[in-house]
C-alpha positions in Angstrom: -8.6 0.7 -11.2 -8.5 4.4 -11.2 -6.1 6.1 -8.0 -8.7 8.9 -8.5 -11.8 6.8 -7.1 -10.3 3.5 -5.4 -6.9 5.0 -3.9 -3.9 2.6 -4.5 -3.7 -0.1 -6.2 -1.7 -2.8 -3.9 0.3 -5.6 -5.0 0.7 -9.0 -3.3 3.1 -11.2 -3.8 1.1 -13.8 -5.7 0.7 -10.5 -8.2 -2.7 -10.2 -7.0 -4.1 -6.5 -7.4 -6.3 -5.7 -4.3 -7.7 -2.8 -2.2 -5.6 -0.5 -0.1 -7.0 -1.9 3.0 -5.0 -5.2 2.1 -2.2 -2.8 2.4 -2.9 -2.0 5.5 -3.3 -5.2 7.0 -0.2 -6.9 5.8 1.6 -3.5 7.2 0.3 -3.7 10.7 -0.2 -7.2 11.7 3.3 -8.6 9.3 1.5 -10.8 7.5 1.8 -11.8 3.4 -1.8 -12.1 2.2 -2.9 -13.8 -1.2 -5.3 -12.6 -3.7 -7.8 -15.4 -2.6 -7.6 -13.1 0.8 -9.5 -10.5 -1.2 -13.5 -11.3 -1.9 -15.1 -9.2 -4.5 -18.5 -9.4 -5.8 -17.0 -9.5 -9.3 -14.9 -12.6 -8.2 -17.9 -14.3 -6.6 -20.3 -14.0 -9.6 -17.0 -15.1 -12.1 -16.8 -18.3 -10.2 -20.8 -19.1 -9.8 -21.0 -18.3 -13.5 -17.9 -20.4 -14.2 -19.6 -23.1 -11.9 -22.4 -23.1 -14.2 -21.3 -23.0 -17.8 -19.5 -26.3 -16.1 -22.9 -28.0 -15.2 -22.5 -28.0 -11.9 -25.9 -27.4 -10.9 -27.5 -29.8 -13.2 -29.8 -26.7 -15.0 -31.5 -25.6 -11.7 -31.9 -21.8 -11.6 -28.8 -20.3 -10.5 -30.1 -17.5 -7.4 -28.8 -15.0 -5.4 -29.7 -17.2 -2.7 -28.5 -20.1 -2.2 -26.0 -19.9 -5.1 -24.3 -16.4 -4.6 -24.4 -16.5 -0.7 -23.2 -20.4 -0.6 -20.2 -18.7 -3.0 -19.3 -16.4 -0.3 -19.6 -18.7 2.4 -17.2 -21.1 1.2 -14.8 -19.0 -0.2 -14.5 -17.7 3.4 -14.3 -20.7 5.1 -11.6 -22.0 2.5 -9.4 -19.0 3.3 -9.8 -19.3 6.7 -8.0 -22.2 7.3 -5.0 -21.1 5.2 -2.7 -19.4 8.0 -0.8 -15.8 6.4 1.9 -15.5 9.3 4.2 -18.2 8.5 3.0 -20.6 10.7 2.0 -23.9 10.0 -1.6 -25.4 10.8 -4.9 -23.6 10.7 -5.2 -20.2 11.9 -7.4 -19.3 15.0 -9.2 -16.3 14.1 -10.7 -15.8 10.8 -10.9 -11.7 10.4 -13.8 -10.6 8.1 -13.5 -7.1 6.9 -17.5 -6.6 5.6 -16.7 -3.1 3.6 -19.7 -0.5 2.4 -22.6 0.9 4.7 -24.9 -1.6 6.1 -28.2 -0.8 4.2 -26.1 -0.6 0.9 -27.6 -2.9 -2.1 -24.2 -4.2 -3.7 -23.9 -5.6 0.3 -26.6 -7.4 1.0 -25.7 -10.6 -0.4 -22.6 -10.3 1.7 -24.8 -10.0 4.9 -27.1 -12.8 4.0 -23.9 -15.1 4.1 -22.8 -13.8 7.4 -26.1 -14.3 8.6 -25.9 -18.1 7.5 -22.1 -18.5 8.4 -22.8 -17.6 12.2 -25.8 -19.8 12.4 -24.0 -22.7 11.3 -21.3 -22.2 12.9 -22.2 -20.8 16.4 -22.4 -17.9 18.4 -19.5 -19.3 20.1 -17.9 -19.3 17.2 -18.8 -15.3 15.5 -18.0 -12.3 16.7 -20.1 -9.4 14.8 -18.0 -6.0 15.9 -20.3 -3.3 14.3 -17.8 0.3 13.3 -19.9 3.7 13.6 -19.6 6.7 13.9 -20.7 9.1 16.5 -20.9 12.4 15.5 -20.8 16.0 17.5 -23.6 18.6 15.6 -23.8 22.3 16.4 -22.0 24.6 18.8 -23.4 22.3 22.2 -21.3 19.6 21.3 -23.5 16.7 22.1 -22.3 13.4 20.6 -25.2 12.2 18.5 -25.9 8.4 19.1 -29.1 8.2 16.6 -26.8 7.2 13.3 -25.4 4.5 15.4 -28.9 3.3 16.7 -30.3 3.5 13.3 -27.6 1.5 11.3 -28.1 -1.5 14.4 -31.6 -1.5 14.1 -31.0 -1.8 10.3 -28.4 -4.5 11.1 -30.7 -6.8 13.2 -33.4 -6.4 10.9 -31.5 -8.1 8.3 -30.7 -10.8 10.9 -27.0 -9.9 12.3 -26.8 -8.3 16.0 -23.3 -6.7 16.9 -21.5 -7.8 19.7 -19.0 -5.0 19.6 -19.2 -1.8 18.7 -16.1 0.4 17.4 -17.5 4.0 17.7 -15.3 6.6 15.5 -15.0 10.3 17.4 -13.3 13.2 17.7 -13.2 12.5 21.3 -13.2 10.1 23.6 -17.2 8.9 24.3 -18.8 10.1 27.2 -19.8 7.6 29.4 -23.4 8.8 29.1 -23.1 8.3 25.3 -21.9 4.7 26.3 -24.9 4.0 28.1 -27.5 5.7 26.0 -25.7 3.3 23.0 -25.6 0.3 25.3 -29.5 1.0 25.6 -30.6 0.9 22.5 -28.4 -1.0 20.6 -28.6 -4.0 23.2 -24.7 -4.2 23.8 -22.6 -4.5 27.0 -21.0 -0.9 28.0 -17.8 -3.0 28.4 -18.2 -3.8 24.7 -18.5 0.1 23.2 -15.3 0.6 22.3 -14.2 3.9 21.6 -12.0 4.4 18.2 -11.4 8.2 18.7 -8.9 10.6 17.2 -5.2 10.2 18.1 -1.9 11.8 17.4 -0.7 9.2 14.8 -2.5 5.5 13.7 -0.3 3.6 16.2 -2.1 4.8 18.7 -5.0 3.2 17.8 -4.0 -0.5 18.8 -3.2 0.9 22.1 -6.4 2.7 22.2 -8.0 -0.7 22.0 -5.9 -2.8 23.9 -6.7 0.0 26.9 -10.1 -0.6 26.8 -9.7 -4.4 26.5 -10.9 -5.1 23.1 -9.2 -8.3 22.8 -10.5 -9.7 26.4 -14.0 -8.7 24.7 -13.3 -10.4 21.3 -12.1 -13.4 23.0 -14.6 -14.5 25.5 -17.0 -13.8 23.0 -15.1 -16.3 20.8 -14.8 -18.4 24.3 -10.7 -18.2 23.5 -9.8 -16.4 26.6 -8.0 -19.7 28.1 -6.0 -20.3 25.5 -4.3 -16.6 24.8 -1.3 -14.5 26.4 -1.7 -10.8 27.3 -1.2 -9.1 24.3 2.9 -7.9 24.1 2.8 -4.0 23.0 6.1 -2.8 24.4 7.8 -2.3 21.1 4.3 -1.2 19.1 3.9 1.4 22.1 7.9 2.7 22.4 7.2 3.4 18.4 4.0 5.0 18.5 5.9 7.5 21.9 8.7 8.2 19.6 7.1 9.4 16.6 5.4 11.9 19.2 8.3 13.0 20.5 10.3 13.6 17.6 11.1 17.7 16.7 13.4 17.3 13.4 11.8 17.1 10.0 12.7 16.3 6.4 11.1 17.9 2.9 10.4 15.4 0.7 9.2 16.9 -2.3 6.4 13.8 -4.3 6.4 14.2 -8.0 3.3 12.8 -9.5 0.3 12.2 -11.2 -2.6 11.5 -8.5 -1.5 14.2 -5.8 -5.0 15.1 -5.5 -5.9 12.4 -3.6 -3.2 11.2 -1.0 -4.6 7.3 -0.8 -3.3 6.9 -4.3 0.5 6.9 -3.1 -0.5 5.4 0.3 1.8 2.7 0.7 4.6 5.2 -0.2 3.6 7.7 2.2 3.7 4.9 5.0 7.2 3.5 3.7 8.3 7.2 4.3 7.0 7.1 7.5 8.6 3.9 8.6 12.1 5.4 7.3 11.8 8.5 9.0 10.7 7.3 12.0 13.8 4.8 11.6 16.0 8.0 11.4 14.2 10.2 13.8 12.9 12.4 11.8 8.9 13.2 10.9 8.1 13.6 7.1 6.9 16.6 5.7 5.9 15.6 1.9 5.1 18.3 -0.2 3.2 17.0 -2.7 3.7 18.4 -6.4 1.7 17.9 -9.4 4.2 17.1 -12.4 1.8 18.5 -15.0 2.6 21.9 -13.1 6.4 22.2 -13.6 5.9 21.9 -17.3 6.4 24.7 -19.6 2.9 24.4 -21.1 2.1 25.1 -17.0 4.3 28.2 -17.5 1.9 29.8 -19.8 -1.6 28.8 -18.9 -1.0 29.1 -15.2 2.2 31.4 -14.3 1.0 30.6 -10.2 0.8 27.1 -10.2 3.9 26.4 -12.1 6.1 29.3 -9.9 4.8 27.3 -6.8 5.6 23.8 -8.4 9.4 25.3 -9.0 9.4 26.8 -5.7 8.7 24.0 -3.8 11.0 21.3 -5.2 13.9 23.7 -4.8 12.9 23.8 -1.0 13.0 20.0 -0.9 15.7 18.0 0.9 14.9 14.9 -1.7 13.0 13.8 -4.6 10.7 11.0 -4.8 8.8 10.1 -8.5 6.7 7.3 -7.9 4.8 4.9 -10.2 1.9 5.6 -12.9 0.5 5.2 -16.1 -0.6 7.7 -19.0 1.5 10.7 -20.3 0.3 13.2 -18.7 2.7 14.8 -16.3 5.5 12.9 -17.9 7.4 16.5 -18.8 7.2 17.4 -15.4 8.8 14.6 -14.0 11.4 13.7 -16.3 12.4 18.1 -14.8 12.4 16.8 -11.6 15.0 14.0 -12.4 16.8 16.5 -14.5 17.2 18.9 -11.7 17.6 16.2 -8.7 20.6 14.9 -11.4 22.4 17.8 -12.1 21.8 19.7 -8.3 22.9 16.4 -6.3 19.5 16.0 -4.9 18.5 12.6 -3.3 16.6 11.0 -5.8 14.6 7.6 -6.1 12.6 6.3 -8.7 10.1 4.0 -8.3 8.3 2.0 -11.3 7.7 5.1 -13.9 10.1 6.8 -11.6 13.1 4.7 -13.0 11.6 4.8 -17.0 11.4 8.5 -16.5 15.0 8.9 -15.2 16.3 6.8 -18.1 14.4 9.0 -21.0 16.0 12.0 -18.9 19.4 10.8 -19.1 18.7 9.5 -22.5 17.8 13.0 -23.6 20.1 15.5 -21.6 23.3 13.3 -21.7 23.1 10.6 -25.1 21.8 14.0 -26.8 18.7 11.7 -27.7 16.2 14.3 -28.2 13.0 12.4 -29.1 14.2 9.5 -26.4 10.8 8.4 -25.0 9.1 5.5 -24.0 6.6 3.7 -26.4 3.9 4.2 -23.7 4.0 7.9 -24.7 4.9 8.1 -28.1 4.5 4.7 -30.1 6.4 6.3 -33.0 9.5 7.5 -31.2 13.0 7.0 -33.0 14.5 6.4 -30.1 12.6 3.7 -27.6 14.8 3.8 -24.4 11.5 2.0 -23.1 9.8 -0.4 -24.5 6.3 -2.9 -24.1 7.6 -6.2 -22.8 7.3 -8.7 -25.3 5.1 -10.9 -23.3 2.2 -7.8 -22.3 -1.2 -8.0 -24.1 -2.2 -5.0 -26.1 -5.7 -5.9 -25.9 -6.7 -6.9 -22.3 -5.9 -4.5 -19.1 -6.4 -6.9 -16.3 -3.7 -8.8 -15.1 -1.6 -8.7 -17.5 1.4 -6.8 -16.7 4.3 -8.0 -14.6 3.3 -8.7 -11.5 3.7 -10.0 -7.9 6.8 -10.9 -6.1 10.1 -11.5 -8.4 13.6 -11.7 -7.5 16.7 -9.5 -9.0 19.8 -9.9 -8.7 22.6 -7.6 -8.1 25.8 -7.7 -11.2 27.9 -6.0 -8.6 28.1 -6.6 -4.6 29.6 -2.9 -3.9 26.8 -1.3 -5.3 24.9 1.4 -3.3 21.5 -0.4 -3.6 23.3 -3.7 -2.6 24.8 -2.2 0.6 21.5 -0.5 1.8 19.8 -4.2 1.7 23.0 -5.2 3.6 24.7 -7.1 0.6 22.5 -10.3 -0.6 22.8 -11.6 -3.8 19.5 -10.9 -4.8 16.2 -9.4 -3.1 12.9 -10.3 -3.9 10.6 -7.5 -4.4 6.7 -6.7 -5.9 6.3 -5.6 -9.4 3.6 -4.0 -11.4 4.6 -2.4 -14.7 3.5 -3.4 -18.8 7.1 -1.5 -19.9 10.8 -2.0 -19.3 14.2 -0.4 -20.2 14.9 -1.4 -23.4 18.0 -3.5 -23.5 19.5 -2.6 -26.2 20.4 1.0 -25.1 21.8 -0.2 -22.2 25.4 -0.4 -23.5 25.0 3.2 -24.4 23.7 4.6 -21.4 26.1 2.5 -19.3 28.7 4.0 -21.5 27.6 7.6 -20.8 27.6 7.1 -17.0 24.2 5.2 -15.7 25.2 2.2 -14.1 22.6 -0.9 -14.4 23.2 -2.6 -11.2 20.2 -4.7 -10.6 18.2 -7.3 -13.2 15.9 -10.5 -13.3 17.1 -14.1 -13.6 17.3 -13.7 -17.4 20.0 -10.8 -17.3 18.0 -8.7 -19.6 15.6 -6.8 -17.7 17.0 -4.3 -16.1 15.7 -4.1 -12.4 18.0 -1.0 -10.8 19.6 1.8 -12.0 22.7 3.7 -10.1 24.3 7.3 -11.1 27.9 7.2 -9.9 29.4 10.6 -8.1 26.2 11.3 -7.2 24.6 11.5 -3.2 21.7 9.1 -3.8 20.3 8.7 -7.3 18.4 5.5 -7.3 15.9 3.9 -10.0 14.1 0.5 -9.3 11.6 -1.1 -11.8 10.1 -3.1 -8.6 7.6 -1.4 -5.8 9.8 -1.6 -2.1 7.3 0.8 -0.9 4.7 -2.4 -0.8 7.0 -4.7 1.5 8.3 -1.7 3.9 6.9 -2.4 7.9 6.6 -0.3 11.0 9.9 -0.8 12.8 11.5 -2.3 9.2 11.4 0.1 6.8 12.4 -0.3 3.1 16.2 -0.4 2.3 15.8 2.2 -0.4 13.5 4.1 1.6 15.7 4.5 4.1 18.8 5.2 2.1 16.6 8.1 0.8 16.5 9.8 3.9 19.3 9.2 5.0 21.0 10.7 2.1 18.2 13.6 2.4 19.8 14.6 6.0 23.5 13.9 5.2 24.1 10.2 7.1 24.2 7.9 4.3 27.7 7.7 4.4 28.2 7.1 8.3 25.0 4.5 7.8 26.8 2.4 5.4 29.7 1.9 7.0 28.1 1.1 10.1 27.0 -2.5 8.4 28.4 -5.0 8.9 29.0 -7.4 5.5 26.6 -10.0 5.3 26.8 -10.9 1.8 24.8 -14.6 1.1 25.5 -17.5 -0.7 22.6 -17.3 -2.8 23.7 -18.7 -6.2 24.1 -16.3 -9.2 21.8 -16.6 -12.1 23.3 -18.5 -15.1 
């Protein structure tokens, strides 16, 4: 999936490769969601077709309707019942997130099935919240109320009626704009919620839980006996404190897709969470690799004096993951420089490769080190395609999903910053790896290996000693990091960034597990 049109790619612990929004739900409710937690029309069709090639519908002609929507229907109602928050037993509340436009043509078989699902199963039984937007036109600043009435006339029409609506604004509604909605779009005032712009996202459960979205959403779902008053306190002292906070941190992002922020999302967000953690805002500065290239010197002087500029304004580094050579040059500089000016630095996924092929280069005198996603022919392979990869077919076929590493040394920086288990289980999504057998040379030459898989060949984590923070990791933290629990390495980064790693670490206290060692 390109960064460039879908945003992120993010990885679930099952290895499934889903939409951003996933992302976002597993971040702000806690929960671990499975790839069966993602519908798309491509896996819907897959298992219709597979259904048929199997006989199971005895030759009839396979149709949109019933077929497709009976497909979407059950797939629901089997993932429904599965519970994502740890707890045993059947979930409550199903959430259904219906993406696209209402109107569109790759949704409609969608809405047919959630026309069907909240027949048969009741109105007691289906809340329909509708999301809009309410726009302000021209100098007057009237908030226009027609897109809204025109997208629920469209929704009823194809047999759905909202019980909700969540109106995006600049600011808050009117409360003639509630009525004039509340007209026309046959819904209770007390059911127009208003979604409108606030300082930072955690505002926005607060924003609903004012306006009693939840009281709404339960008696709709006739559940208001059995629920407690929802419990904000921490949610809301968060959401004050980022407000409040003055101090920042530079943190310059090294990468490949800085034109479009939602392609690093979840690393923006673990950034946040370790800031916030350490009281300070972020202030990324986002730099395109391909501009601190030499090439960039010569074909655009402006770009690649600004590129330069900014990382030497920068408090820490961060290269995060990708595929494809281009920009490569650039970032393996940026590891070059964070090495040898003691600049924070964490790699993440290509991150780590690239910081290997820089050490491999500057310090083994390896000249043509490279990794055999980049040059196939290079004499010196410091990373290679894992052995059990396909060359031939893109989807799902790298490492992925949740794997465990363990640590070869307890003292470790990276050990410490989890707070000293034996291992740590973490999401993956890479096709290459450090190849094994230059790791006796580069440990040799100074880059410590500290971290690898159950097989003791793969290496998971890379350390430079006598260095503030200079951390590689083959594994995505960014994708398990939480409001109020940020990622270890995260954190460490920031804290190195504003000179308290030191008085952080020996603040913990030693909680090293009796998880066994590998064999």
């Amino acid at each position: 999936m390109s960064p460039f049109e879908h945003g992120e790619v993010f990885v679930l612990d099952d290895g499934g490769e889903v939409d951003l929004d996933l992302g976002n739900y597993e971040r702000f409710l806690d929960v671990t969601l499975t790839r069966d937690n993602n519908i798309t029309t491509g896996k819907i069709y897959q298992s219709v077709l597979d259904k048929e090639r199997r006989g199971d519908y005895l030759g009839k002609t396979v149709q949109v309707v019933p077929h497709i929507t009976d497909a979407i229907k059950d797939w629901i109602e089997s993932v429904s019942s599965v519970p994502v928050d740890g707890k045993s037993g059947p979930a409550d509340v199903c959430v259904i997130e219906l993406g696209g436009t209402v109107g569109d043509i790759e949704s409609m078989p969608f809405i047919e099935a959630l026309r069907q699902l909240s027949f048969s199963v009741g109105k007691e039984n289906f809340c329909l919240v509708h999301v809009s937007l309410v726009p302000v036109l021209g100098v007057v600043g009237e908030q226009k109320t027609k897109p809204t009435q025109h997208s629920v006339r469209e929704l009823r029409a194809l047999g759905l009626t909202p019980d909700l609506l969540a109106c995006r604004s600049a600011q808050p509604l009117l409360h003639g704009t509630k009525e004039k909605l509340s007209q026309f779009c046959h819904v209770p005032v007390a059911n127009i919620l208003n979604v409108h712009d606030v300082p930072n996202i955690w505002h926005v459960p607060l924003l609903l839980r004012n306006q009693n979205a939840h009281e709404a959403i339960l008696k709709q779902l006739n559940c208001i006996s059995m629920a407690s008053p929802p419990d904000l306190q921490a949610w809301t002292k968060m959401a004050e404190t980022y407000d409040n906070l003055t101090e920042s941190v530079k943190i310059a992002m090294v990468g490949k897709y800085t034109g479009l922020s939602d392609a690093y999302l979840s690393v923006i967000k673990a950034l946040l969470h370790a800031c916030v953690a350490c009281s300070m805002k972020p202030s990324v500065e986002w730099i395109a690799a391909s501009d601190l290239e030499d090439e960039s010197a010569r074909m655009t002087p402006e770009a690649h004096a600004k590129a330069w500029e900014t990382l030497k304004s920068c408090s820490c580094v961060l290269v995060p993951g990708g595929f494809g050579d281009r920009g490569v040059q650039g970032m393996i500089l940026a590891a070059k420089f964070a090495r040898e000016n003691k600049i924070p630095y964490l790699g993440i996924c290509l991150g780590m490769q690239i910081s290997v092929i820089e050490y491999s280069r500057s310090v083994l005198g390896l000249e043509r080190a490279n990794s055999e996603e980049f040059d196939a022919d290079t004499p010196n392979p410091v990373v290679i395609f894992m052995p059990e990869g396909s060359r031939t077919h893109m989807g799902s076929t790298m490492r992925l999903g949740s794997r465990i590493t363990f640590f070869k040394n307890p003292d470790c920086l990276t050990s410490k910053l989890y707070q000293n288990p034996a291992c740590v289980d973490e999401r993956h999504r890479h096709r290459y790896e450090v190849n094994p057998d230059f790791i006796e040379q580069l440990e040799g030459a100074g880059l410590k290996f500290v971290g690898n898989d159950e097989s003791g060949r793969r290496m998971e984590v890379l350390e430079l000693p006598n260095h503030p923070y200079y951390i590689g990791v083959q594994f995505h933290p960014e994708f398990k990091s939480r409001p109020g629990r940020p990622s270890a390495l995260f954190q460490g980064l920031i804290l190195a960034a504003t000179g308290r790693l030191q008085a952080y670490l020996s603040s913990l206290p030693d909680l090293r597990s009796k998880v066994p060692q590998p064999l």
